[in-house]
Each structure stands twice: as C-alpha cells, then as structure tokens.
N, C-alpha and C positions, 0 to 999 in steps of 0.2 A: 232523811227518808230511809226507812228500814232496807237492806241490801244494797243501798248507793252510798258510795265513798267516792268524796276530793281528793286526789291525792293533788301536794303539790313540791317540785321540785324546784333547783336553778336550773333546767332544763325547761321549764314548761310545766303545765300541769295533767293531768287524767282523769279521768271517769270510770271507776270500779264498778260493773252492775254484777249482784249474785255473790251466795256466800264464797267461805274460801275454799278450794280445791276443787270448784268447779262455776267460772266466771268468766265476766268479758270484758277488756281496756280498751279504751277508745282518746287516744292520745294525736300529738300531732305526727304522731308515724300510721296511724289509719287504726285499724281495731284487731284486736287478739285476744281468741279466746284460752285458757289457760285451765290445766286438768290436771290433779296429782291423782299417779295412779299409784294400785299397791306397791310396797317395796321400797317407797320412800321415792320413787322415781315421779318426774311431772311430763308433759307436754303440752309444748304452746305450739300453735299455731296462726295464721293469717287467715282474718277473715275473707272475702271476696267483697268487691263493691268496696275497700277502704282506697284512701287519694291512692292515683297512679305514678309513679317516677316518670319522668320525661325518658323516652326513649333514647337511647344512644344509638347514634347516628352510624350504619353499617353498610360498609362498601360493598356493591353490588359484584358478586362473580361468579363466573357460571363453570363447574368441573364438567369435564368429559372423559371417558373412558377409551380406550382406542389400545388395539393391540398391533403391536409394531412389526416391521419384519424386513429384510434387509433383502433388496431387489439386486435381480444378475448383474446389473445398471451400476451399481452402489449404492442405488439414492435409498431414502428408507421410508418405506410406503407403510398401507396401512389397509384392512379391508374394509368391502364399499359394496355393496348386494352381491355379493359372494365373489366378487373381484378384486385382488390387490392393485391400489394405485398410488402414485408419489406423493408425499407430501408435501405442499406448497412450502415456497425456502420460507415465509412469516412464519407458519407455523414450525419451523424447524429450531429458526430462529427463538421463537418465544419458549420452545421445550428447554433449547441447552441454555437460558437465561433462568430458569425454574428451577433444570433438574440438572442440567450438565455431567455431572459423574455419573446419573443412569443411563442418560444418553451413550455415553463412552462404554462403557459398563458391556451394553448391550451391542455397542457395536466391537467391542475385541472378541465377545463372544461368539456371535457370527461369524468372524474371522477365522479364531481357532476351527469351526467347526467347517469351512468351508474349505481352509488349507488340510485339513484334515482327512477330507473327502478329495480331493486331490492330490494327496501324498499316498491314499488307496488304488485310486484311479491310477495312478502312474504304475504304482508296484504290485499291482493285480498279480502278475506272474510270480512276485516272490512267495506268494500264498499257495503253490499250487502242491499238493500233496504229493508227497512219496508213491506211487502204486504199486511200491513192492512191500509197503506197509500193509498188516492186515488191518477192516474193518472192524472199526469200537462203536458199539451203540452210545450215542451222547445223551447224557438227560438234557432235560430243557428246564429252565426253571420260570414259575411264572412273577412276574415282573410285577407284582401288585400287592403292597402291605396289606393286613388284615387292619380293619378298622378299629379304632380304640372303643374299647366300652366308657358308655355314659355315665357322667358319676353325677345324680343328682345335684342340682344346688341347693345349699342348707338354705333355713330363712335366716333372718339378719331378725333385730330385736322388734322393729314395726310390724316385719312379716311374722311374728309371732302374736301381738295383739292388735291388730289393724287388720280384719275381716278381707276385707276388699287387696290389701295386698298377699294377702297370704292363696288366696283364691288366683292370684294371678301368677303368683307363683310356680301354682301347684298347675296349672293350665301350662307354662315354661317347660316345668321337667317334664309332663307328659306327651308335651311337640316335641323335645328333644330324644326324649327315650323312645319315640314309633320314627324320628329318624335315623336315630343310629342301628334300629335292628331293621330295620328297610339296608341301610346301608351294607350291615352284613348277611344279610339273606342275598343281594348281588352280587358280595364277595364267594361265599359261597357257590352260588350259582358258577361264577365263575371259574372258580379253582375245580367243583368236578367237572364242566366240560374239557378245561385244560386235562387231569387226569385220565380222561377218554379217550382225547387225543395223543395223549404220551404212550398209553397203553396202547393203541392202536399204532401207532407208530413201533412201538417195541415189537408186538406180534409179527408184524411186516416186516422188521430187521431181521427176526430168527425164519421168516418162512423165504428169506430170499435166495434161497440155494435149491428151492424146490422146485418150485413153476419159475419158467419166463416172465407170465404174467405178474409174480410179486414183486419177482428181481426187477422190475420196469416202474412198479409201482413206488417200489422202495426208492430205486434211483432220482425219479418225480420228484419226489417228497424230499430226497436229500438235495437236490439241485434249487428246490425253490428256496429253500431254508436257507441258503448261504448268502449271504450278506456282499451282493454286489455294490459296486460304488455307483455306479452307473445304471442304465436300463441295459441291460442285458440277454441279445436273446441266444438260447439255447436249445438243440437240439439232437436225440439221438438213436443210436440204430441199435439192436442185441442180437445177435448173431442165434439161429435157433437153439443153437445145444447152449447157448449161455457161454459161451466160452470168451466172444471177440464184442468189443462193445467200439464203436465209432460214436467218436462226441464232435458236436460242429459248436463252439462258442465264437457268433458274433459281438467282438470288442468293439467299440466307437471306432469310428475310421480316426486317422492319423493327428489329420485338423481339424476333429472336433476335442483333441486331446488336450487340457488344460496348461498353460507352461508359463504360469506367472502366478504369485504366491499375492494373497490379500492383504494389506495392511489398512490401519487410520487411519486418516489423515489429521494432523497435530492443526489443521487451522477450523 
C-alpha cells in the first residue's frame, strides 16, 4: 500500500504511515510521530492515547511549612493565628530525625543572639558616653540592598521553533521584568523617604544650639535611636536657657536582670 511500510526487527515489528520526514510509527512502544526539520535536524515525539506504563507506586507525604522561633521557656514553638505556641515533643521529634543539624543550627543561633542581648543588658553602663566629648552628627545608613536587574531568559532550541513555547516564554520575561522594576520602584521609594529623614535629622543637629525647642527635639530623636537592650523608659527635663539638662533612665529593676548565659542542650 502506497505510504505504508512493515518494518520488521528482533525487537518486534512497526507500522510506518506517511512519506519520509514527515510520518508516524506505531510499535509495541505505542505511536510516534517523526519530523525532519531544516538543518539536517529531526523531532520525534509521542503521540497521546499510545499504551500507558503502569504507574509506579508513590509514597504518600504531606510538606508543611512552619517558621520556628525559640520561646523564654526554651521549648521552640511556632506561630498559630498570630500567636507563638510550643511544639508538640512528636513533632520535635520527627523534625531532628529529618533535619537535625537545622534544628541545631537554629537553635545555637538563638542562643548566640540571646546571650548576646544579655551581655548588653548587663553592660548598658559600659556604653555610656563621655559628656565632655563634643557632639558628631552620625550618618545612618539604610539597611536594604538595591534589587538586582532582570536579565531576560534566552529561548533554548524548542523555544526557537515551537510557537507555543516560545509565546510562553516571552509571557515568563515579561512577569519577571514588571516584577523586578515593581521591586525597584519600592526600593527607591524607600531609599528617598530614608534620605528625608536623614536630612531632617541633620538640619535638627545644626539648629540644636538655637531654640530649646530643637535642642529637645534633636535630643527625642537621638534617645530613641539608641539601641537599648531592654524596654527602656526615658525621660527629660532642659533647663530654659539650655544650659542644664536632667535625664531620668528607667533600667529593669534588679530581678528582672538576666544572670544565666543560654546554651543547647547535647540530648
């Protein structure tokens, strides 16, 4: 019959329908159609509807997400409609049989940072400044990288002659490229309200010798800025001619002061 070929192998045999370089086999592997395009290059493909492989057999499990966080307690809990609460010992259990060095991992880092706020809290006073030092206006910097720009992705050889993938493509880079200059129109955003604020802040450092009122304002601004370890409350008084300033710093009383350093425990 004109455009049908037997083939036959030690394999089994086929059914060729249609000349050659653009045809379809139909073997005991189900059917594939076959295309030589220009350049000397072909593609084959798999029909649909040819026999199905038995499935292989896939153990059912289910991931959860969960962000961890390590309670006054010790125990290490997790949030729960906007509350942190402990995690059941199964569930702790099954984490360090999983993940065990993340587990660890997470909890010396908690540690470091909790002795760490501890070792401030104790030595608050060693931080306290000279006041026969004169004031320096400090820059601030702001704590947020600039987003990387978007680099296209090339197509690959399909996405060159395959319509439908190259369309999908091109639909890829352009959700990618309105999210990356989304992203840096935020940055932006951000970085001039930061420079407002710095600039405002500086103005207020040079006009603190003038008025009462800036000297108070500037003070404000320099008191909250300072990185206590604790909640800290503070309050103060400025004398009218500016001359005498009375500071009141309530420190944690005595016993609420921290006097035992964190560690891991190895079980």
């Amino acid at each position: 019959m004109p455009g049908v070929r037997v083939n036959f192998g030690l394999k089994g045999s086929s059914i060729t329908l249609g000349p050659r370089g653009s045809s379809i086999n139909f073997g005991k592997r189900g059917g594939h159609q076959n295309l030589d395009l220009p350049g000397g290059f072909s593609f084959r493909s798999k029909l649909s509807g040819s026999r199905a492989q038995k499935p292989k057999p896939v153990e059912e499990s289910v991931s959860v997400k969960m962000k961890l966080q390590l309670l006054p307690s010790g125990e290490i809990g997790t949030a729960n409609n906007g509350a942190v609460v402990p995690i059941s010992k199964a569930t702790i259990k099954a984490l360090k049989s999983q993940m065990n060095d993340t587990i660890i991992t997470f909890l010396n880092t908690n540690c470091d940072e909790l002795n760490e706020d501890l070792s401030e809290a104790i030595n608050v006073h060693l931080g306290t400044p000279n006041p026969k030092l004169s004031i320096t206006f400090a820059e601030q910097i702001l704590e947020i990288d600039r987003p990387p720009k978007f680099q296209p992705r090339k197509p690959n050889f399909f996405q060159w002659i395959v319509p439908s993938f190259a369309r999908k493509l091109k639909e890829f880079n352009l959700m990618k490229q309105k999210e990356s200059e989304h992203a840096f129109q935020e940055w932006q955003n951000k970085l001039k309200e930061f420079d407002n604020k710095q600039e405002a802040r500086r103005k207020l450092f040079l006009r603190r010798n003038e008025m009462i009122g800036d000297s108070e304002a500037f003070l404000e601004d320099h008191l909250q800025s300072l990185p206590w370890a604790r909640e800290t409350l503070i309050s103060f008084t400025l004398s009218e001619d500016g001359s005498h300033l009375s500071l009141d710093v309530d420190l944690p009383e005595l016993e609420d002061m921290p006097t035992e350093q964190t560690t891991v425990s190895q079980t």
